[in-house]
N, C-alpha and C positions, 0 to 999 in steps of 0.2 A: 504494500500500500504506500502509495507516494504523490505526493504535486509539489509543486515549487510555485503556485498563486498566491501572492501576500493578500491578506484580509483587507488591509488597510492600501488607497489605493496608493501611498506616499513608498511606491516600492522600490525606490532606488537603494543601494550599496551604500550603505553607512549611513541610513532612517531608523531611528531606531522605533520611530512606529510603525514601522513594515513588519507583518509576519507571515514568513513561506514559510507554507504548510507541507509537513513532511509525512504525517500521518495523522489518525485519528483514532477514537475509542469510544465506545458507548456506557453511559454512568446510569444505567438503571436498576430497577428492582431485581429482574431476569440477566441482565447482562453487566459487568462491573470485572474491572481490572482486581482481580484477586488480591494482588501484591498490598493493595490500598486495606483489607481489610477481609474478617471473617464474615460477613454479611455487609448489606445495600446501606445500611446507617449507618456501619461501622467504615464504610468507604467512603461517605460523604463528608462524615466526620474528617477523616484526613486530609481532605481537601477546603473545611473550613464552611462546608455547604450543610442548606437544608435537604432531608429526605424525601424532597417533593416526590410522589408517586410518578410523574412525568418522567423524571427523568432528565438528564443531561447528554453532550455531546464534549466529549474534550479534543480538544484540536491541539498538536504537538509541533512545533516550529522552531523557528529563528527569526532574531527582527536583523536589520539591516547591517547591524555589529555583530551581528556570530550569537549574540546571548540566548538561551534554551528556555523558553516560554510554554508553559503550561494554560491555552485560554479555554476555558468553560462555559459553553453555549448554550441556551436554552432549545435553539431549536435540533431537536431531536433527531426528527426526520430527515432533515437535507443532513445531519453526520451518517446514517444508517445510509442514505442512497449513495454517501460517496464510499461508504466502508465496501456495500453490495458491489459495487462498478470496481475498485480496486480490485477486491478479492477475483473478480471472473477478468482480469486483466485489460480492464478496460480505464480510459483514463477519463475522468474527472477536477472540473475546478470547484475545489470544494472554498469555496469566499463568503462565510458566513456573513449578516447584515450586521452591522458595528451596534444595533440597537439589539440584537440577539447574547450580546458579549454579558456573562453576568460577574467575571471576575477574569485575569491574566494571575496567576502564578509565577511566577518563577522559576526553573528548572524543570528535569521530565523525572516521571517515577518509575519508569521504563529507562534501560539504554539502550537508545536509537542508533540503531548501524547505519541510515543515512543522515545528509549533510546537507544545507541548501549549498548552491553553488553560486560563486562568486563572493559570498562573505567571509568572513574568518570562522576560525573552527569552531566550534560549539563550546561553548562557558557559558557559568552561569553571570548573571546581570550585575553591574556593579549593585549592591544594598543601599535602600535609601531608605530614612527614616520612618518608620512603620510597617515596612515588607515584612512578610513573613519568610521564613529558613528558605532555601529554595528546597524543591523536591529532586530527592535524590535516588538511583536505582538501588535497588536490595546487593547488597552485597555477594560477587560470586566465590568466594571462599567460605563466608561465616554461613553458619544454619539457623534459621529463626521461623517463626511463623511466616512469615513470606516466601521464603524461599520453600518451606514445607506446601505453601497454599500452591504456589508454583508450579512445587513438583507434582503434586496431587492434579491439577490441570492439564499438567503433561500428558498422566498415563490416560487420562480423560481423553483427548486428545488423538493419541494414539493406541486407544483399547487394543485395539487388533494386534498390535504388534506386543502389548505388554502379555496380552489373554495366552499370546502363544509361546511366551516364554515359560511359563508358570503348570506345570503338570496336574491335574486332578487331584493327584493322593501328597501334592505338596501342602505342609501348613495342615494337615488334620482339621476339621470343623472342632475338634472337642478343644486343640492349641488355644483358638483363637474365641473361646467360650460361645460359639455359634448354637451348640446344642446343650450347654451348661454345662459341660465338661472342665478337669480342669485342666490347664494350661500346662503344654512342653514346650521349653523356653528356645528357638530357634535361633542359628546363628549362620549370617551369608556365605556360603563358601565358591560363591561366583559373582562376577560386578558386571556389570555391562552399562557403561555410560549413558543418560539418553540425553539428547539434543533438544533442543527449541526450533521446530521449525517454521513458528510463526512468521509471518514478516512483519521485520520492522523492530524486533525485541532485539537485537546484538547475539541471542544464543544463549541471555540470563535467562530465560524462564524456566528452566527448572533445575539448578547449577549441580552438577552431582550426583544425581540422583540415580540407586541404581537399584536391581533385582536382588529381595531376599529368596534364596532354596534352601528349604528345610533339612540338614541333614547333620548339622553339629551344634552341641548345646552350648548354651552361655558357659563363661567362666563358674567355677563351683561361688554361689553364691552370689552371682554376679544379676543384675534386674531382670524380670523374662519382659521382653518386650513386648507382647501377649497381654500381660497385663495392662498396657495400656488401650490393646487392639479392644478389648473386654469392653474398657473404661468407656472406647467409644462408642462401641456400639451398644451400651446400652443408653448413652445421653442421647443418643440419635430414636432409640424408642421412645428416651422421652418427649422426644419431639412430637410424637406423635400421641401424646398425652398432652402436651400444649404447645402452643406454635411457637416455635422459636422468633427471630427479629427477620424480616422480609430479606430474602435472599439469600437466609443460609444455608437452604435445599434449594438445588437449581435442576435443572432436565431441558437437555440438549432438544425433546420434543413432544408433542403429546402422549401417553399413553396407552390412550385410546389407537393411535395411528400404530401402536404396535411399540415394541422392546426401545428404550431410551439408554442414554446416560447421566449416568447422577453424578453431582457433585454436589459434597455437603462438607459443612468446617464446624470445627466449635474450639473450645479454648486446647489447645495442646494436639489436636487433632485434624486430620483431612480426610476425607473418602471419596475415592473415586470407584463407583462402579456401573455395572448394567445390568438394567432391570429382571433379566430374563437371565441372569447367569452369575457371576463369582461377585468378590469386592476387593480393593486394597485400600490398604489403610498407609499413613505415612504421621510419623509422630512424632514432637519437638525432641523429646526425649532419645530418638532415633534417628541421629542424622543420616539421610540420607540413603534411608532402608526404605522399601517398597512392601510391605507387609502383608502376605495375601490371606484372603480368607472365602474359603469355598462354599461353593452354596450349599445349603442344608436348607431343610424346614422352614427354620427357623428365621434364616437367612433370608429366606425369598418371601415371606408373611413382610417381615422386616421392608427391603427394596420398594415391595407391594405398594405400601403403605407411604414410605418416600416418594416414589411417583405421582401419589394421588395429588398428596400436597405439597411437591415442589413446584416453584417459580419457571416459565418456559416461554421461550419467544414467542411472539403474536405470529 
């Protein structure tokens, strides 16, 4: 996804109200940059906004000096047709109306592998009295809730490709308290790197992340990671006992149209799975582990019941 049309029409090289627009992002209930947050309030939040149910558009750029500007749009729609038109590789000028602008940030919370051309490199803005921090990307060595929400988004993502690494009789359903069993504490004895193939992210989106296979135990004594897998999955049934905050169950499409993907967060945790089939889990506690847990019973009552009431695109 990419255009180089400044919003502002003062587009010449070294305006610093000019902003070429390098990409964009959609801020709502169903769709929200992970990185920002475990749910749609908790995203807004980090960007200093309200949780209008509408929704926003964030437009990711440069002004005419190279600085990395974050502006947040109201109008929804013209971001969504330009996101649509990039994505099928078609081009678009995406130049939102300067009365649409509800705020400009400072920096990006993504790192952009492109660059407008003709300006200096990409920095953030000199600080001027009252700005806020600028936004910066998640860090790709440290492990944190972002980077875990990331990874979890990844295998989302690319289900197929994670579904096929992962064997049936790996991770037991009793490991992973799927059928109230108790837990064998598993430890990776295989890594496989996975990538970001989004465009436009640099390749942070999910730094590290890699395949647990079940087939050596923790150190004597040492945490069962399982115990966290447990942890979450039974807050996720709490969910289903009362609604969590809007968008921390999402599904890639309706239910009814047949087998989706879920993606769900909550404090210390991530899930990524498919409705018709397995789950992984990914846990602060566990950097950079892919945690699987196979379907059972229990499991797919569970999914079921995520489907009904997750968040999904119009």
């Amino acid at each position: 996804m990419a255009g180089t049309d400044p919003i502002a029409e003062a587009g010449a090289e070294g305006d610093a109200d000019a902003l070429f627009v390098l990409t964009a992002a959609l801020l709502t209930p169903e769709r929200f940059l992970s990185v920002l947050g475990d749910d749609y309030p908790a995203a807004c939040a980090a960007l200093g906004l309200q949780p209008y149910a509408e929704g926003y558009g964030l437009v990711f750029g440069q002004d005419g000096l190279g600085a990395r500007w974050t502006v947040v749009v109201d109008d929804v729609s013209l971001v969504a047709v330009a996101i649509s038109s990039w994505d099928c590789g078609m081009a678009y000028d995406l130049s939102p109306d300067e009365r649409s602008v509800v705020t400009g940030l400072p920096g990006w919370p993504l790192d952009l592998a492109s660059r407008a051309p003709g300006v200096p490199a990409p920095h953030d803005p000199e600080p001027q009295a009252g700005d806020p921090d600028p936004l910066v990307p998640p860090s790709g060595t440290e492990w944190g809730p972002a980077q875990r929400r990331l990874g979890a988004d990844e295998v989302a993502l690319q289900w197929a490709a994670w579904r096929s690494r992962t064997d049936d009789d790996e991770a037991p359903a009793d490991r992973a308290g799927a059928d109230g069993g108790e837990a064998s504490p598993d430890r990776p004895t295989s890594h496989q790197e996975a990538s970001d193939d989004r465009a436009g992210t640099g390749g942070t989106g999910a730094p590290g992340v890699r395949s647990s296979e079940a087939d050596a135990s923790s150190p004597a004594g040492g945490p069962d990671p399982y115990d966290g897998v447990r942890r979450a999955l039974a807050e996720l049934g709490g969910y289903l006992e009362e609604a969590p905050p809007i968008g921390r169950v999402r599904a890639d499409a309706d239910p009814k149209d047949g087998p989706c993907v879920l993606r769900a967060d909550g404090p210390g945790w991530s899930l990524a799975a498919r409705s018709d089939d397995m789950a992984f889990v990914l846990l602060d506690e566990a950097p950079r582990e892919v945690l699987p847990v196979p379907r059972s019973p229990q499991l797919a009552a569970l999914l079921e019941g995520l489907a009904a009431m997750a968040v999904r695109p119009s």
